[in-house]
C-alpha positions as CSV (number, residue, x, y, z in Angstrom):
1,X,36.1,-35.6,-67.7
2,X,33.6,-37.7,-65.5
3,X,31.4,-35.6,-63.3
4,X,28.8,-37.1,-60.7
5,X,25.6,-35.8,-61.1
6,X,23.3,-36.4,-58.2
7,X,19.0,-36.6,-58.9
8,X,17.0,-36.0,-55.5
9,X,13.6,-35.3,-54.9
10,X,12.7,-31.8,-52.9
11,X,10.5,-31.2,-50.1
12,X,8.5,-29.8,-53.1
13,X,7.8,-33.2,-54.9
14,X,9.8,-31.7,-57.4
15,X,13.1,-32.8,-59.1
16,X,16.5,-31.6,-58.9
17,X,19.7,-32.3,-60.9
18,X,23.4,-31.1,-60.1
19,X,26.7,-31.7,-60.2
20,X,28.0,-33.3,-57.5
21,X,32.0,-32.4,-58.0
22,X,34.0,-29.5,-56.6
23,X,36.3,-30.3,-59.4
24,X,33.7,-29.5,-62.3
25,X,34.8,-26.9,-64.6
26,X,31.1,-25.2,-64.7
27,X,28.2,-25.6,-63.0
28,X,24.7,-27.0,-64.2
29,X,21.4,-28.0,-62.6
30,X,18.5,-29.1,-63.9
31,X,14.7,-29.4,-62.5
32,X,11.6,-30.8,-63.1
33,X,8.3,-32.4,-62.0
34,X,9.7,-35.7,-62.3
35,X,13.1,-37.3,-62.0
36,X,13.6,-38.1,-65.5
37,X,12.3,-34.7,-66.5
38,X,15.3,-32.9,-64.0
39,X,17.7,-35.2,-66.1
40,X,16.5,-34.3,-69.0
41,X,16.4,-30.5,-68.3
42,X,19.8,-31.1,-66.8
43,X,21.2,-32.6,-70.2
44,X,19.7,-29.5,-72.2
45,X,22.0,-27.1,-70.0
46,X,24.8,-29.0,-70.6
47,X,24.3,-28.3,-74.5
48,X,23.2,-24.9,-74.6
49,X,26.4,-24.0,-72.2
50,X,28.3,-26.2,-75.0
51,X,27.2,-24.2,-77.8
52,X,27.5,-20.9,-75.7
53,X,30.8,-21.3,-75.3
54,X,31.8,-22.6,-79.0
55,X,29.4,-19.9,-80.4
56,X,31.9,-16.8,-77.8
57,X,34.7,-18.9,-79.0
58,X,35.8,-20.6,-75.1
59,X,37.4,-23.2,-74.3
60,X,35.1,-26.2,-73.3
61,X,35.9,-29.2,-71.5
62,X,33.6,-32.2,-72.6
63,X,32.0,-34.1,-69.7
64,X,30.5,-37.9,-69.2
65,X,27.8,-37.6,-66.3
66,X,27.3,-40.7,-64.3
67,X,23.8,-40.1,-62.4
68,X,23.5,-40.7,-59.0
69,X,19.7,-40.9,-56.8
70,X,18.3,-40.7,-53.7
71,X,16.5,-43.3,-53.0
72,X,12.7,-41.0,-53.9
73,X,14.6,-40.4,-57.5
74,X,15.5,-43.8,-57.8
75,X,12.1,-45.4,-57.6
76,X,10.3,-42.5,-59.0
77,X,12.8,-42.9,-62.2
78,X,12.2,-46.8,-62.6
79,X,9.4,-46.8,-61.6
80,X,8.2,-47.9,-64.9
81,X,10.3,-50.6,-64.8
82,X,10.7,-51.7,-61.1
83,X,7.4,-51.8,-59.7
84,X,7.2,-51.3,-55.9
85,X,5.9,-55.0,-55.5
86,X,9.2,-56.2,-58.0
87,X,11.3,-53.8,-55.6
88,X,10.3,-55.5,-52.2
89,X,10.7,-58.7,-53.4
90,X,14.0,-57.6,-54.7
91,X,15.5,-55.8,-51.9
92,X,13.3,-57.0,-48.6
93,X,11.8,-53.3,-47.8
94,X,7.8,-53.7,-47.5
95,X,6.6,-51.8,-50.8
96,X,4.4,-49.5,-48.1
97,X,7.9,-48.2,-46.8
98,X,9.1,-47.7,-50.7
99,X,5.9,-45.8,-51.1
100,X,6.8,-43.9,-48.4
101,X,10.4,-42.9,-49.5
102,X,8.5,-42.4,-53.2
103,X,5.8,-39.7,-52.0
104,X,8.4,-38.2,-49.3
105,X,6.6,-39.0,-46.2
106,X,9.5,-40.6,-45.0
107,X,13.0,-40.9,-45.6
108,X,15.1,-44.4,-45.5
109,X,17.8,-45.2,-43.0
110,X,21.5,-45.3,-44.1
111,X,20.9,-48.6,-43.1
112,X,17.9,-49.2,-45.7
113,X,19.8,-47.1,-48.0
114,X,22.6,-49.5,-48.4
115,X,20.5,-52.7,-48.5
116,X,18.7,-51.3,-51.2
117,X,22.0,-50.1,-53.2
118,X,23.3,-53.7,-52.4
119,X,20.2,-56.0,-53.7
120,X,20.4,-53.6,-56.8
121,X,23.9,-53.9,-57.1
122,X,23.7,-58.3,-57.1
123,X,20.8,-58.0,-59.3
124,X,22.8,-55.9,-61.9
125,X,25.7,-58.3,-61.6
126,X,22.8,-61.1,-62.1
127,X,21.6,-59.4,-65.3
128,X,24.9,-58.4,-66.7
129,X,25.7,-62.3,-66.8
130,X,22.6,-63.2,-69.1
131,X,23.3,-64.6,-72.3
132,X,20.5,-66.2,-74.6
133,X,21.3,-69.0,-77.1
């Protein structure tokens, strides 16, 4: 079974992870100071509820997560890869504004939203064609 799982940032600063599915056969979350550290946390249920259940002898139904951010999660997560600057140029939103949506001050449009989910979307379809010779 495929569940979304959906990574936003709280009013907190913190990091939270859950299932996004009213079809999911259990229900997990996971949390942290940072958005890979709520995934993390999040993957950890997953396995102790997995054990749980083969150590009481249940039934459990093995799940794929596909991981889905806000925007805050988003650059907060690649962060360490995108860099705000390489994200502007990328998308068009002024790196001020993606520091914004980062620290919470502000949140995007559903307009901004979907610019930003489309320029990543060509880039990945850019990167998935590389081939070195």
């Amino acid at each position: 079974m495929k569940l979304k799982v959906i990574i936003e940032r709280g009013n907190d600063g913190s990091f939270g992870a859950y299932i996004g599915s009213d079809n999911a056969p259990f229900g997990i979350i996971g949390d942290g100071k940072t958005a890979l550290e709520a995934k993390t946390d999040f993957l950890n249920s997953y396995e102790e509820m997995k054990a749980y259940y083969m150590e009481t002898n249940k039934e459990f139904t093995e799940c794929e997560f596909e991981f889905q951010f806000d925007v805050a999660s988003f650059l907060a997560y690649y962060g360490c890869i995108l860099s705000l600057a390489g994200m502007e140029r990328l998308t068009g939103v002024n790196q001020g504004q993606l520091s914004h949506y980062v620290t919470g001050r502000r949140k995007p449009s559903k307009k901004t939203i979907e610019k930003i989910e489309k320029k990543l979307h060509e880039f990945g379809r850019e990167l998935n064609q590389v081939e070195f010779i």
